[in-house]
C-alpha positions as a printed NumPy array, in Angstrom:
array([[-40.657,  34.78 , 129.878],
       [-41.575,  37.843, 128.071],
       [-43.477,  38.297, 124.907],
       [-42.341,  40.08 , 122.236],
       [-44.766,  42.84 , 122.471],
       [-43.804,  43.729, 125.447],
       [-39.912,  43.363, 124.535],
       [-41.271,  46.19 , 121.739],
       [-42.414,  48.014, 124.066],
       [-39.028,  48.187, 126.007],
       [-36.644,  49.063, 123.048],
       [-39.362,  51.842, 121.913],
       [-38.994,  53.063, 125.574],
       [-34.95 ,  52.939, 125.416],
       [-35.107,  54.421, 121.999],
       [-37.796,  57.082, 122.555],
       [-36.164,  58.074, 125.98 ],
       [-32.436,  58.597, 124.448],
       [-34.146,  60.539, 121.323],
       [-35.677,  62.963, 123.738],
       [-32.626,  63.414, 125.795],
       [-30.289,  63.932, 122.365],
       [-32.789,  66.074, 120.698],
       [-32.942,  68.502, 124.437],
       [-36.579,  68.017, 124.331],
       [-36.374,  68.738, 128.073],
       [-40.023,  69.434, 128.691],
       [-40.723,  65.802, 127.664],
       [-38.022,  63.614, 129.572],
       [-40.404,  63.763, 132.684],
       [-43.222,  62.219, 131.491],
       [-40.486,  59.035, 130.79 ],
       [-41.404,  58.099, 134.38 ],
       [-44.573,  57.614, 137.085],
       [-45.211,  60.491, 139.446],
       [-43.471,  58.365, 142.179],
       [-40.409,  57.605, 139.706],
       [-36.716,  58.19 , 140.809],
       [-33.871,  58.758, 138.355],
       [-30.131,  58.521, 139.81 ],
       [-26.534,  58.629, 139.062],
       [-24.117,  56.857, 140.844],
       [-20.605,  55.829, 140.284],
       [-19.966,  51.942, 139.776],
       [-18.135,  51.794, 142.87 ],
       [-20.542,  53.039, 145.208],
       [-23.462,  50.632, 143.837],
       [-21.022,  47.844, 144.357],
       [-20.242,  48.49 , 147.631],
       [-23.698,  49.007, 148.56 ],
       [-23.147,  52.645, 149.02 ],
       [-26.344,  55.261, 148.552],
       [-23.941,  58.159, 147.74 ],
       [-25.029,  59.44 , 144.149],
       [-24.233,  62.535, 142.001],
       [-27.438,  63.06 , 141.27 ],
       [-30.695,  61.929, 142.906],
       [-34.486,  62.621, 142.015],
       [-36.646,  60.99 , 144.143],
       [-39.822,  61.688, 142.134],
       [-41.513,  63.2  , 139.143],
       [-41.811,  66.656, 140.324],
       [-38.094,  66.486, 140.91 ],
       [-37.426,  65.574, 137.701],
       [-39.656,  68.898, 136.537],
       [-37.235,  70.486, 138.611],
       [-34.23 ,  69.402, 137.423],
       [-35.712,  70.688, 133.272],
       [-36.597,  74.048, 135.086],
       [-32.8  ,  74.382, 136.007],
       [-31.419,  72.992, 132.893],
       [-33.5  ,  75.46 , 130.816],
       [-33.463,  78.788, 133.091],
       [-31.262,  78.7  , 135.947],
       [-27.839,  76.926, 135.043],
       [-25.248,  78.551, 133.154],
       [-22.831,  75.871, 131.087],
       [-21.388,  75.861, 128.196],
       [-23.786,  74.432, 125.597],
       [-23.022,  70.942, 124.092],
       [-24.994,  68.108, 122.183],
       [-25.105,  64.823, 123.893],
       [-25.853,  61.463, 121.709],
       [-26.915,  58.63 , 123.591],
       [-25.428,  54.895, 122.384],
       [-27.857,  52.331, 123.918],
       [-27.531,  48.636, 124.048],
       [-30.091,  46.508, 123.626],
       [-32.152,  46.018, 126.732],
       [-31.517,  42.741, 128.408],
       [-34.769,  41.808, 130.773],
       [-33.914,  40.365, 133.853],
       [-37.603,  39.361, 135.308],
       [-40.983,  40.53 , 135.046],
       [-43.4  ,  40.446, 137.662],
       [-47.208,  40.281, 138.083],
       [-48.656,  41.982, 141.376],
       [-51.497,  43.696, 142.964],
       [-50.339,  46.949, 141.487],
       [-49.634,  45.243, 137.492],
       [-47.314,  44.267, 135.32 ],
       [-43.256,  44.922, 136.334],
       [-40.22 ,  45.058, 134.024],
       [-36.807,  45.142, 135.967],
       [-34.56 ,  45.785, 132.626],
       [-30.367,  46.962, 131.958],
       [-28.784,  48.041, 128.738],
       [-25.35 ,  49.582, 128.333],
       [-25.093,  53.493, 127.476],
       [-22.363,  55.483, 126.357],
       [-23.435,  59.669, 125.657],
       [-21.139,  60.748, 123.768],
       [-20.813,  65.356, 124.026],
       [-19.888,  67.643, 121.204],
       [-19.236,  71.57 , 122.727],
       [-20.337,  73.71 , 119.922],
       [-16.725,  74.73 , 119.454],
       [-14.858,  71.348, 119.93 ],
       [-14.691,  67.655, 119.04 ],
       [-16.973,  64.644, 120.526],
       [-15.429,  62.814, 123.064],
       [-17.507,  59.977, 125.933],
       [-19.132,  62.059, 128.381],
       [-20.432,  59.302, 130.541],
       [-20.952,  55.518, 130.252],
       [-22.07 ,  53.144, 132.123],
       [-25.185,  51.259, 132.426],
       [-28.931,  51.489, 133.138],
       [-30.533,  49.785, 136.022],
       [-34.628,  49.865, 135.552],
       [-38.198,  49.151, 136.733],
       [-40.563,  49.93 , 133.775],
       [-44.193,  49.608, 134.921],
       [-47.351,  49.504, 132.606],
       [-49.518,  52.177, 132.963],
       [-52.826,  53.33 , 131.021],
       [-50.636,  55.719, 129.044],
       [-47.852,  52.949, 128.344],
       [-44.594,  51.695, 130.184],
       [-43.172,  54.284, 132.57 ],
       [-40.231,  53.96 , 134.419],
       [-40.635,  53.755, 138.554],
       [-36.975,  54.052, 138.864],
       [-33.938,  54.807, 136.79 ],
       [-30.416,  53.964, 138.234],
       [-27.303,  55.203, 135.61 ],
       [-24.545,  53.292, 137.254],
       [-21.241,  54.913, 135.389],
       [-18.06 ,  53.552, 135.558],
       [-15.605,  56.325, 135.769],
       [-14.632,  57.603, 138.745],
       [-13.766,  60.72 , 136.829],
       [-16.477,  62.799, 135.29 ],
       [-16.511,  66.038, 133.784],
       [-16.949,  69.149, 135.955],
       [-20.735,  68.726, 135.539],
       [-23.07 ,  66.72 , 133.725],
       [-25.868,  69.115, 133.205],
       [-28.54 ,  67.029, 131.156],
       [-30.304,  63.854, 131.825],
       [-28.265,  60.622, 131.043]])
């Protein structure tokens, strides 16, 4: 059973997380997660099968520094806003060990993309697979998993999901 506090604490995180990503506050969608945090995306049909093939895997923090780095001075894309749709997180257990407090957590997404010169259409969608742990500075995430359910993606998703 979870408190509502902590529930609070979850949606803030979902909120405050999709808010940085649609507002390409870059520089601050690392410190979303614990230095040891991983953030992936795999298609539905891989996680089903109990495949580890993903487009995109960070295995920790400093990864996830690296991925910003490229997205602000290395890649070249055409530039587009993204606008995250998040469901309301559903909690599927928390946990009390030697290490604290931990949240395993899902919630739909859609992210919808606008080019600058064209109309919005889905850009991904899908849903989020997490384990939010509670640190000094807050909840963190130790892992993000965006399982999408298209097979067919765009020719690159360049920002975080």
């Amino acid at each position: 059973m979870i408190d509502f506090k902590t529930y609070f604490e979850v949606l803030n995180l979902y909120s405050d997380y999709a808010m940085v990503c649609d507002s390409a506050e870059w520089e601050k969608w690392p410190e979303f997660f614990v230095e040891s945090g991983t953030y992936r995306l795999q298609p539905r049909e891989n996680h089903e099968q109990g495949l580890p093939l993903c487009l995109l895997a960070l295995e920790s923090k400093a990864m996830i520094r690296d991925r910003v780095y490229g997205v602000k001075e290395t890649m070249y894309h055409d530039p587009y806003y993204q606008r995250h749709i998040v469901g309301t997180p559903r909690i599927l257990s928390v946990e009390q060990d030697e290490q604290g407090e931990r949240i395993k957590s899902e919630a739909n997404y859609a992210v919808v993309r606008t080019k600058l010169d064209g109309e919005s259409t889905i850009l991904n969608a899908g849903y989020y697979s997490d384990v939010i742990v509670r640190t000094p500075e807050g909840l963190k995430l130790q892992s993000r998993l965006c399982v999408y359910d298209s097979e067919m993606i765009p020719n690159s998703i360049i920002y975080p999901i």
